[in-house]
N, C-alpha and C positions, 0 to 999 in steps of 0.2 A: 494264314491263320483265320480261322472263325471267330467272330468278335461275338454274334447272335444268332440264331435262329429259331423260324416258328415254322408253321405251315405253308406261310406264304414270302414269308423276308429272310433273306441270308443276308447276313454283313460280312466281309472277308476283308485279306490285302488286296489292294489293285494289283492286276495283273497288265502285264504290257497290251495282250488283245481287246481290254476295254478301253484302251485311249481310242478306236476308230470307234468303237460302236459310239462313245459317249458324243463326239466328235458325229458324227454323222446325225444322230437323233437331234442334235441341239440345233446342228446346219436346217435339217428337216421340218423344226417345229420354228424357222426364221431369224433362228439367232446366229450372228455372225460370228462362227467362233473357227478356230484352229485348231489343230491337232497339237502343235506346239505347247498351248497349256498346257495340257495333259500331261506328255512328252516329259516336261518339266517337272511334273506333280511327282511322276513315274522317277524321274534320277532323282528329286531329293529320297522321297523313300528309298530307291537303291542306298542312295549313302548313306543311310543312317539319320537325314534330318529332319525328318519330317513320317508321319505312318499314314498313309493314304489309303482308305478304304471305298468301298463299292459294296452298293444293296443291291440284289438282286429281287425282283417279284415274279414269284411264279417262274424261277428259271430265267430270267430275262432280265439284261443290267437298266435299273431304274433308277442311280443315283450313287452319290459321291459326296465326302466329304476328305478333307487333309486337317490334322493336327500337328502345328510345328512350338514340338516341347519347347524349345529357348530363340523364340520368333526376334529375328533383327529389325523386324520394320514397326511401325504405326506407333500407337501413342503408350505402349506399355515394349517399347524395342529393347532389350537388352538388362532386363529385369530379371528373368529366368522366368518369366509368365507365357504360361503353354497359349499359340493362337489358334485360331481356327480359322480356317479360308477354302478360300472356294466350295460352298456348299450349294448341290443342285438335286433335285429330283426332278426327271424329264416331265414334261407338262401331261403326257397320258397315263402317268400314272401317280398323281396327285391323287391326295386323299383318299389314300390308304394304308397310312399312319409311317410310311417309309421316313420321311423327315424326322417325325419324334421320332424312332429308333435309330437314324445315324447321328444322331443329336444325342442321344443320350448313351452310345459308345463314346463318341468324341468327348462329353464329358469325360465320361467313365475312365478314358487313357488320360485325358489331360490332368486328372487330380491326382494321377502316380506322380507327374510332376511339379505339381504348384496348387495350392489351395482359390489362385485366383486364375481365369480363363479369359479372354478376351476374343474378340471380330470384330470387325468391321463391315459394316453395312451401306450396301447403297442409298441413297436418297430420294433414286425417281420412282415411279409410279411401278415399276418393275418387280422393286423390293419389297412392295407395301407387305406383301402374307410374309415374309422373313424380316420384315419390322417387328410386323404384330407378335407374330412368333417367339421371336426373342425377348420383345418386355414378357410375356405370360409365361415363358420359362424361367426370369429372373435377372436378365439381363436390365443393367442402368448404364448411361450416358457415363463416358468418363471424364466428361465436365471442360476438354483439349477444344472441343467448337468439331466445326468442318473442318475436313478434309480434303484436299484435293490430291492425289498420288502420296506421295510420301509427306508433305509439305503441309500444318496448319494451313487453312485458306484465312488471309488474314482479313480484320473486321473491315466492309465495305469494298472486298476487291470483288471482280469480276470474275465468278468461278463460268464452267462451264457444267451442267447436271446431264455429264455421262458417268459410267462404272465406276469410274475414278474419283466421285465425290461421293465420300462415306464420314460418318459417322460411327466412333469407338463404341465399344460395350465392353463392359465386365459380368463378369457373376463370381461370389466365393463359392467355393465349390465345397461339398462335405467330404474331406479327407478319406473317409473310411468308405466311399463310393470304388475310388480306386482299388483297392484292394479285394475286390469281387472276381471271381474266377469271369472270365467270358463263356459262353454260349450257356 
């Protein structure tokens, strides 16, 4: 399915043949990653739990986000509050607005299901433009602290500041967003 498009961005479903490419670009631009996420990304959408989409620019897969309508994990787990995870736009083709637009699909699905939308975010130096990004869309702190994996990091332990230490977000979302045809 097409979620958007313009001139230059298509948003679709994932397809099984962007787990290498995404997988390959992120290996390329030094980040340690595996095909397995993806893989991963790829069977929940198969089963129904999650809608994993992909931007295209200009022809060319440029990014990824997943939305899991009734998310078992983090600090809003088992609420019926739509997550959002794993969002990336490969580093060459930053800033040119690919982010707001799977960002604002992922909204757009998420308020079919729940008025309120959640993620969680890294904390190192990594994450800082998908910090910023997220309070200027509307996202607040959901008040839980640090994170480390699935687990509050409790006050004064010793976390470690890799991927695995995030910090929640919500945003209310406007109900009647959902209900917009896509493309």
């Amino acid at each position: 399915m097409i979620y958007y498009e313009d001139k230059e961005i298509l948003i679709r479903d994932m397809m099984y043949s962007d787990i290498q490419i995404i997988t390959d670009e992120e290996i390329a631009q030094g980040w340690n990653q595996k095909a397995e996420k993806y893989e991963s990304r790829y069977k929940d959408q198969s089963e129904g739990k999650s809608i994993s989409f992909v931007a295209e620019y200009k022809g060319q897969v440029a990014g990824y986000i997943n939305v899991y309508p009734n998310s078992q994990r983090g600090a809003f787990a088992n609420l019926g509050y739509p997550e959002i995870v794993d969002f990336g736009v490969l580093e060459k083709y930053r800033k040119n607005g690919i982010g707001s637009r799977l960002m604002d699909v992922a909204e757009k699905v998420a308020a079919q299901y729940s008025r309120t939308v959640y993620l969680g975010v890294g904390l190192h130096e990594g994450y800082g433009s998908a910090q910023r990004m997220y309070v200027k869309r509307g996202y607040i702190p959901d008040g839980t602290g640090v994170w480390h994996g699935e687990r509050v990091c409790p006050q004064y332990a010793d976390c470690r500041n890799d991927d695995d230490l995030i910090l929640y977000f919500s945003k209310e979302l406007d109900p009647s967003e959902g209900k917009d045809e896509f493309r």
